[in-house]
C-alpha positions as CSV (number, residue, x, y, z in Angstrom):
1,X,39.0,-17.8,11.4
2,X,41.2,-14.8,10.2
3,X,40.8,-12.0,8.1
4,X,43.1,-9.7,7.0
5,X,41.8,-5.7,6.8
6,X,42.8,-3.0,4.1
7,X,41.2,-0.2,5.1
8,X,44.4,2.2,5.8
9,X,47.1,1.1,2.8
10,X,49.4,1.1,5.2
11,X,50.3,-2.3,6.2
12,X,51.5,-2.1,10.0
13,X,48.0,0.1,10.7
14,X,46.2,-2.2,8.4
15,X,47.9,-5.4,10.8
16,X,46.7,-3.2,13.9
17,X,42.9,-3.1,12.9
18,X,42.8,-6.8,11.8
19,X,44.6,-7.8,15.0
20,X,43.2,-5.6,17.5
21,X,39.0,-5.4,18.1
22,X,39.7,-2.1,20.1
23,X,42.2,-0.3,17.9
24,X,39.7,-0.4,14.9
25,X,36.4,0.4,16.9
26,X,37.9,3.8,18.1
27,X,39.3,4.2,14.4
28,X,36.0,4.1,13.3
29,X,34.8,6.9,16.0
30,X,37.5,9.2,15.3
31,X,37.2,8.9,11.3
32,X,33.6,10.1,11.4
33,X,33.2,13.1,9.4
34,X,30.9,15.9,10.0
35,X,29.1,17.7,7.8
């Protein structure tokens, strides 16, 4: 099963997170905003 991501509207980062487990967990770390 595939799925394809759109998170960044930019399609070779959005071909990175869908492909790569690794690339999108710390993309979620670094994203985090603080208030």
């Amino acid at each position: 099963m595939s799925s394809k991501l759109c998170l960044a509207q930019d399609p070779d980062a959005d071909h990175l997170l869908s492909t790569n487990p690794p690339a999108l967990l710390f993309g979620m770390l670094l994203d985090r905003h603080t208030a």
